[in-house]
ROVEX-908794 format. One record per residue (C-alpha): residue number from 1; x, y negated, z. Coordinates in pm, 1 decimal, always signed. Each point is the difference from the previous one (the first is absolute). Layout:
BEGIN
{nr = NUM; u = X; v = Y; w = Z}
...
***
This chain:
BEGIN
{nr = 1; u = -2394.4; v = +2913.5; w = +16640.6}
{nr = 2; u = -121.0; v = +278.1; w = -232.0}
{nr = 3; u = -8.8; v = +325.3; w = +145.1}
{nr = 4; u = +7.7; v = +339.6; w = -170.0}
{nr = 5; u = -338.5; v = +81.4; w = +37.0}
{nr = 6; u = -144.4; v = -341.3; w = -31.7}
{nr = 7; u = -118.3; v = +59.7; w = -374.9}
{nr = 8; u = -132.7; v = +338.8; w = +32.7}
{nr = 9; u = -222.8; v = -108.5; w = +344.7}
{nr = 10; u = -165.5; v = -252.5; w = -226.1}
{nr = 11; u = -47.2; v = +253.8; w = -296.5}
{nr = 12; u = +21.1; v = +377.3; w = +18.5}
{nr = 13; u = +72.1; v = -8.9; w = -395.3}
{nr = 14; u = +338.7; v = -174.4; w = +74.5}
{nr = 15; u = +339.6; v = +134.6; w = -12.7}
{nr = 16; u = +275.3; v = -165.2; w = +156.4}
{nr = 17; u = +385.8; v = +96.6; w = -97.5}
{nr = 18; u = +292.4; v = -138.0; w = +204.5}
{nr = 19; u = +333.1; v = -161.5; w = -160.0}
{nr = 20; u = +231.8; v = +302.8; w = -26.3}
{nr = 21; u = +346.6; v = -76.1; w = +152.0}
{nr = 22; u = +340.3; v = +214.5; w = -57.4}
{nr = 23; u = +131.6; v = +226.8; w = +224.3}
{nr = 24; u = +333.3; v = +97.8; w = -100.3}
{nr = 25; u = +40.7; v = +358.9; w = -25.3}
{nr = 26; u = +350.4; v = +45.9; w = +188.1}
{nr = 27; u = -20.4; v = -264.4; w = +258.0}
{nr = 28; u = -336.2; v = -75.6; w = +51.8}
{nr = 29; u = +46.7; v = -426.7; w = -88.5}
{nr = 30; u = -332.8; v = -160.6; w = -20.9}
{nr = 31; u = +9.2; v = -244.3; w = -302.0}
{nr = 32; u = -311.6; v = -230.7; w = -121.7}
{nr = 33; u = -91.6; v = +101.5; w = -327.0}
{nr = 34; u = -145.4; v = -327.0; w = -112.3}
{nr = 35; u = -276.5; v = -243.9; w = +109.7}
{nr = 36; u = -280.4; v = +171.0; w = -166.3}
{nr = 37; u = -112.4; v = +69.4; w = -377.0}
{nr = 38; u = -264.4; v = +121.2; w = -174.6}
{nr = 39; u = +9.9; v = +402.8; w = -114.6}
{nr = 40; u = -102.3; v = +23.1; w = -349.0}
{nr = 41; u = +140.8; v = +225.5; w = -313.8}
{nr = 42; u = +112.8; v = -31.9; w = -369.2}
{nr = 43; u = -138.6; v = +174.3; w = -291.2}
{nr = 44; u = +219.7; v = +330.1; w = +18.8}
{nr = 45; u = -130.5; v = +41.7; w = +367.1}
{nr = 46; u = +337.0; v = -147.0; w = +224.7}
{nr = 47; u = -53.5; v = -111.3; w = +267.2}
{nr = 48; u = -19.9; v = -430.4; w = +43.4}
{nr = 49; u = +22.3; v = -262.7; w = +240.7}
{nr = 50; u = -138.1; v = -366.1; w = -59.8}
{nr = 51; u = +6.7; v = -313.0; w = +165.7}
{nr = 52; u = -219.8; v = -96.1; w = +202.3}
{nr = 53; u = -265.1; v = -285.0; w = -61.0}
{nr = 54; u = +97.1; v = -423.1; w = +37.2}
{nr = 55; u = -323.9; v = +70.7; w = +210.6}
{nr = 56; u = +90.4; v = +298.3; w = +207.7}
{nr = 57; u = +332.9; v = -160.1; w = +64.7}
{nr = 58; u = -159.3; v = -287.9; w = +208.6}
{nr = 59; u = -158.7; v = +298.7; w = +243.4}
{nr = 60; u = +335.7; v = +175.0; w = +64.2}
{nr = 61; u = -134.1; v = +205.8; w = +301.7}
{nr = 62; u = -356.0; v = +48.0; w = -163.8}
{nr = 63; u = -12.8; v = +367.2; w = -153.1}
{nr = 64; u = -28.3; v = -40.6; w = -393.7}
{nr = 65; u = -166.3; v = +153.2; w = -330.3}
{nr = 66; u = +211.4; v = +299.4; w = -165.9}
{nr = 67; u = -125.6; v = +222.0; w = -282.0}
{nr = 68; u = +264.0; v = +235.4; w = +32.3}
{nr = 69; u = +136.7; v = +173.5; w = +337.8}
{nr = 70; u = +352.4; v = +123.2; w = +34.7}
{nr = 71; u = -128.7; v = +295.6; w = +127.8}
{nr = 72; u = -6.5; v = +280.5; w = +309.6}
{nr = 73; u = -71.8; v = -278.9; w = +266.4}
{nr = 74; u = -290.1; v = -165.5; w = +39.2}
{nr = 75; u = -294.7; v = -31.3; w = +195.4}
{nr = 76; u = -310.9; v = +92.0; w = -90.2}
{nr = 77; u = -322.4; v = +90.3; w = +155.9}
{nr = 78; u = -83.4; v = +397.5; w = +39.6}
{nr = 79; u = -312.6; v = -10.4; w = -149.3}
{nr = 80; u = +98.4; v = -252.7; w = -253.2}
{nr = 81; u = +297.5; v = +242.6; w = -93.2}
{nr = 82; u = -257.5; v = +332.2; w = -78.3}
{nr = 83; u = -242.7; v = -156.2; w = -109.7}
{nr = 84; u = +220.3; v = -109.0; w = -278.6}
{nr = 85; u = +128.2; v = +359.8; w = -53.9}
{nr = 86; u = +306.2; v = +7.6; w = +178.7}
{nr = 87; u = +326.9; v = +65.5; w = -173.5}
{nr = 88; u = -46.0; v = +154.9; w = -332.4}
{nr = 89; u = +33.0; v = +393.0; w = +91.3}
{nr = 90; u = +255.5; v = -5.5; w = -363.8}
{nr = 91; u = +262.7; v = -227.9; w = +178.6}
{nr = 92; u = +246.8; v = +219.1; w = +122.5}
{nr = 93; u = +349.3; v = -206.8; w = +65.4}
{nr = 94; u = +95.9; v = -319.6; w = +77.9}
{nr = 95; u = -151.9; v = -254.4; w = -311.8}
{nr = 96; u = -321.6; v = -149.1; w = -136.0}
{nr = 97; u = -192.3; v = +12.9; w = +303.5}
{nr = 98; u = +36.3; v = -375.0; w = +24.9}
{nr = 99; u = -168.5; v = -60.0; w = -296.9}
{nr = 100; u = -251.3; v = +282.9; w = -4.6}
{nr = 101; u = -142.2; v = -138.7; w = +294.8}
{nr = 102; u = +23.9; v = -370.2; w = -40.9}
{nr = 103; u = -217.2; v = +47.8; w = -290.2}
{nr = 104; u = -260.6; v = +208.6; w = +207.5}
{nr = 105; u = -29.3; v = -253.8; w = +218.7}
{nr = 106; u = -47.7; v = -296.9; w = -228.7}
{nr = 107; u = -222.8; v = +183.4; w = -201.9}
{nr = 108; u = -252.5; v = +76.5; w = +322.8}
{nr = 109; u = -12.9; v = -352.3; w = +43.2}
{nr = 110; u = +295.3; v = +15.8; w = +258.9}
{nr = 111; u = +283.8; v = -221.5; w = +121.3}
{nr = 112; u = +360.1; v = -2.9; w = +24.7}
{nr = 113; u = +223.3; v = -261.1; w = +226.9}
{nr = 114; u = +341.0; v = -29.1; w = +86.7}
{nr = 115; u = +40.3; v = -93.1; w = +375.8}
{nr = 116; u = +324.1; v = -205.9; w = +39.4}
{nr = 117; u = -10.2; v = +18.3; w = +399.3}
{nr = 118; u = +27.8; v = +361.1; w = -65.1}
{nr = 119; u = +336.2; v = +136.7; w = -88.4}
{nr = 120; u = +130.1; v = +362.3; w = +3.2}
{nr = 121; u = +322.2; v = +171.5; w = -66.4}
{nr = 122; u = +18.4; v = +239.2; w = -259.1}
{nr = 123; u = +329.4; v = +194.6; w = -51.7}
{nr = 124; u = +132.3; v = +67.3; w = -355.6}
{nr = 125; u = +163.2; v = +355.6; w = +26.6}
{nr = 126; u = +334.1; v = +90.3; w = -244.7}
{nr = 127; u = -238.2; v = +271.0; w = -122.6}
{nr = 128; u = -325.1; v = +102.4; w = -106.7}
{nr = 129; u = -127.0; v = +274.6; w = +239.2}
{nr = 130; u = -203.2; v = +124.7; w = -242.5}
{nr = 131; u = +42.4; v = +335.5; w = -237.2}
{nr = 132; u = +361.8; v = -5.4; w = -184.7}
{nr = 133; u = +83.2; v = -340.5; w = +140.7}
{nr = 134; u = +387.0; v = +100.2; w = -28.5}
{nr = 135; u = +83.1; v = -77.4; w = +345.0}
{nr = 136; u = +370.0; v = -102.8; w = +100.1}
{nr = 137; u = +320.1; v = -210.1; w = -35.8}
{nr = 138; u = -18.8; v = -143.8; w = -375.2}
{nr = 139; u = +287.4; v = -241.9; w = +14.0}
{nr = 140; u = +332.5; v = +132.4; w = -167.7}
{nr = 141; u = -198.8; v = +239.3; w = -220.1}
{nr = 142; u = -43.0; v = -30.1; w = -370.4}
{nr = 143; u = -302.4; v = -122.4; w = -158.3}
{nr = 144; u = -63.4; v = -121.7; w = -378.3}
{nr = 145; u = -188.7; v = -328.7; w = -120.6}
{nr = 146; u = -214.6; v = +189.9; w = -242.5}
{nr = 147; u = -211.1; v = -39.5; w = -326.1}
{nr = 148; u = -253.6; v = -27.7; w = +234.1}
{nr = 149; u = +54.2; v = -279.2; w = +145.8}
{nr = 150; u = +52.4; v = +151.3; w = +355.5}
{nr = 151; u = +337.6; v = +120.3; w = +226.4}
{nr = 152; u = -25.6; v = +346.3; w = +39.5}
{nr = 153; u = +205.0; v = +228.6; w = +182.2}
{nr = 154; u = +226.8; v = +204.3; w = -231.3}
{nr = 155; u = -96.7; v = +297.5; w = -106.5}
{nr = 156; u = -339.1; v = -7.0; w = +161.2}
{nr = 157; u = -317.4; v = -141.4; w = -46.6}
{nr = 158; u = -10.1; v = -222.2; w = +327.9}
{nr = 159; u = +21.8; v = -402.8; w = -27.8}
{nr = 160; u = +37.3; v = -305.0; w = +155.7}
{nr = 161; u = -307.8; v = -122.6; w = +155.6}
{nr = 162; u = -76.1; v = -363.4; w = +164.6}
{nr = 163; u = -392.5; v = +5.0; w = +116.9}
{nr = 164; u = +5.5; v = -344.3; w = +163.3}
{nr = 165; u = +161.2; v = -347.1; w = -55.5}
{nr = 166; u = +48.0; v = -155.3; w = +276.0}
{nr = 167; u = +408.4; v = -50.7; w = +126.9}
{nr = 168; u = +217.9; v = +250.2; w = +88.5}
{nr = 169; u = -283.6; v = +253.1; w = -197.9}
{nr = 170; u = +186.2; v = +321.3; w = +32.4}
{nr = 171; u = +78.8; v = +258.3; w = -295.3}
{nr = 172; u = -200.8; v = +337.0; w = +45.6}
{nr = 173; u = +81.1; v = +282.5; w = -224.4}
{nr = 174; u = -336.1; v = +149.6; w = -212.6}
{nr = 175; u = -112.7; v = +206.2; w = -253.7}
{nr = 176; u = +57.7; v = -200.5; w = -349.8}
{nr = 177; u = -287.6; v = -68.7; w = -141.2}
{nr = 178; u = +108.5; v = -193.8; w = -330.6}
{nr = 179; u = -292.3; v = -276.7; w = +45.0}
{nr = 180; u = +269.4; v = -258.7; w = +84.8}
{nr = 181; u = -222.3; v = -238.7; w = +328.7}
{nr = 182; u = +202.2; v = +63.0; w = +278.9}
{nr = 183; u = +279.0; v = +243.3; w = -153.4}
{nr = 184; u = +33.0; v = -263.6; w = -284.0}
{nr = 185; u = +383.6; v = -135.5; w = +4.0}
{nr = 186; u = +203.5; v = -228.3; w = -236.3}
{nr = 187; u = +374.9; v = -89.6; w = -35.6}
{nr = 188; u = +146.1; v = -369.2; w = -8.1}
{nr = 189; u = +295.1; v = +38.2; w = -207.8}
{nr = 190; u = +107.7; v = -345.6; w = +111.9}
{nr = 191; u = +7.8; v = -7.2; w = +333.2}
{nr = 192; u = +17.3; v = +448.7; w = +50.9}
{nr = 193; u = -354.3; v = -57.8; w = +220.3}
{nr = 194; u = -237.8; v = +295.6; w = +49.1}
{nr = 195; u = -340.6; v = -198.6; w = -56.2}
{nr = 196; u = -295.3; v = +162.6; w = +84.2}
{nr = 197; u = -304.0; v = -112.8; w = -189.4}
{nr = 198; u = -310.2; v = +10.6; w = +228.9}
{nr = 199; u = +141.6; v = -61.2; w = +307.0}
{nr = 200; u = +201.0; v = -305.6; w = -167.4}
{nr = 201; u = +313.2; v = +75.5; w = +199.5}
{nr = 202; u = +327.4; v = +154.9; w = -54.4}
{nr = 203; u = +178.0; v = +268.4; w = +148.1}
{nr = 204; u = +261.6; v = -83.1; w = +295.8}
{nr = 205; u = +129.6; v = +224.3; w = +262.1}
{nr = 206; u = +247.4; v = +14.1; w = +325.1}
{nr = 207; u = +350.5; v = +80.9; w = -72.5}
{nr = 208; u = +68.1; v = +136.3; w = +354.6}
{nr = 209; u = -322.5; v = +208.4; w = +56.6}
{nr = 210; u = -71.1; v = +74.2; w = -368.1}
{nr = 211; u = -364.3; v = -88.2; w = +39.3}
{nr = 212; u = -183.2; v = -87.4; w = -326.5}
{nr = 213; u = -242.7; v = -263.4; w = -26.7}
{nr = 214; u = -198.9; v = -242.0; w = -143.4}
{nr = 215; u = +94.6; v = -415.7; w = +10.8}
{nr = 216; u = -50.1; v = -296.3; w = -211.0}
{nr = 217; u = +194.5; v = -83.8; w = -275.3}
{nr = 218; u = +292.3; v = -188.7; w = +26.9}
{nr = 219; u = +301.0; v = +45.9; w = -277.9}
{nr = 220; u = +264.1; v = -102.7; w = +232.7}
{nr = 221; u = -59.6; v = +282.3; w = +261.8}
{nr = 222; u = +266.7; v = +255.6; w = -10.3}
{nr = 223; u = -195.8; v = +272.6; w = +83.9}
{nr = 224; u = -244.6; v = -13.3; w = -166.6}
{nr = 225; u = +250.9; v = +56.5; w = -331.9}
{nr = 226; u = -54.2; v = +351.7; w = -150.0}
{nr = 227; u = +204.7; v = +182.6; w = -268.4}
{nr = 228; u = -30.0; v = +276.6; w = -251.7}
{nr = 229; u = +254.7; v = +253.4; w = -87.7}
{nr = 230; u = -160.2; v = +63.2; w = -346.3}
{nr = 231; u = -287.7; v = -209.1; w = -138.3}
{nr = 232; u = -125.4; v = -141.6; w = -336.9}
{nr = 233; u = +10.3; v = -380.4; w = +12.3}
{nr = 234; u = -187.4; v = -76.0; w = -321.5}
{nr = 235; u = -308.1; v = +246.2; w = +147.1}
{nr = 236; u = +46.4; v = -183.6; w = +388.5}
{nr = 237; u = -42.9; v = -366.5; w = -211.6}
{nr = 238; u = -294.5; v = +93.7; w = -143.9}
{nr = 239; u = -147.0; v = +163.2; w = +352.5}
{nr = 240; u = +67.2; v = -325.9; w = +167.4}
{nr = 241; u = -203.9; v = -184.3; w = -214.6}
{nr = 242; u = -279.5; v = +205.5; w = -13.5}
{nr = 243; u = -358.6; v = -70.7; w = +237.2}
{nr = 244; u = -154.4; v = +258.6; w = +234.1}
{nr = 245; u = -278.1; v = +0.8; w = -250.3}
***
């Protein structure tokens, strides 16, 4: 077995990133994300995840290639880590970081492995505790399916946000930023489904809690069933059938 530190013991110029379970956010449920992928990114900068190699896949406890990290944990040597500038002194929130240094480090002639004997658990808060995140109960409010292609809170300039697409993603409320990625939402007129295009999932929630969240498809799941007092169904058709590009 593969330990954490294995890779960067045998090279300094290694970084090593663990597979990044959920926590959920109100009871504290440890769920497997999935049995490893490789980070990578599309050409409007969202954030990817690819399967692994035919190769890699016969090595299921070996630690494998990944351009791309997730993100915020990792391991990486001190030295390594300064002598490759650090974070960039311009990041200020949460975003970015995973690519601005995954590109430092294969650029210095660096390395980046996932380690699938390593597994953390990362909990997905209902909000973003960063400036203006709109913090609080969302469910029962109104909110509008706009031109932009993005729920928004009525009235206000705060949307739906889903940063991450693994099950049971939670719903964070954040500044709108009108660049569609992860506040980019679309209407199935046929089966009243939420879909939400990056993560690939639709929106379903919990009748007796009220929780929002994020689930797979499926068009005969009652709750995941969403209707519109007012809404333009010749503008929704056209939504649905357009690409995130």
């Amino acid at each position: 077995m593969f330990t954490f530190e294995d890779p960067i013991a045998a090279d300094p110029k290694t970084v090593v990133c663990p597979f990044i379970d959920v926590l959920d956010y109100e009871t504290f449920q440890y769920r497997a994300q999935d049995e490893g992928a490789r980070g990578a990114f599309d050409w409007e900068f969202f954030y990817k995840r690819l399967p692994i190699t035919e190769e890699d896949k016969k090595h299921p406890s070996r630690p494998f290639d990944s351009p791309v990290m997730a993100g915020g944990l990792f391991a990486i040597d001190r030295k390594w880590f300064w002598d490759l500038g650090g974070y960039d002194p311009g990041l200020d929130i949460w975003g970015g970081e995973q690519y601005e240094l995954s590109f430092k480090i294969w650029q210095c002639h660096g390395r980046m492995v996932d380690a699938p004997c390593s597994r953390i658990g990362h909990i997905y808060r209902k909000f973003a505790p960063f400036p203006n995140p709109g913090i609080g109960d969302f469910v029962g409010k109104q909110f509008d399916l706009s031109w932009h292609k993005d729920i928004r809170v009525h009235g206000r300039t705060m949307c739906w946000d889903v940063s991450t697409s693994v099950f049971h993603a939670p719903i964070i409320i954040f500044n709108c930023h009108g660049m569609k990625g992860n506040q980019f939402w679309k209407y199935n007129l046929e089966t009243n489904q939420l879909y939400h295009q990056v993560s690939n999932l639709c929106l379903d929630c919990n009748r007796d809690t009220k929780e929002l969240y994020m689930s797979k498809c499926e068009d005969s799941v009652v709750s995941q069933k969403w209707e519109f007092t007012k809404m333009n169904s010749t503008a929704l058709a056209t939504l649905w059938k357009e690409k995130l590009h």
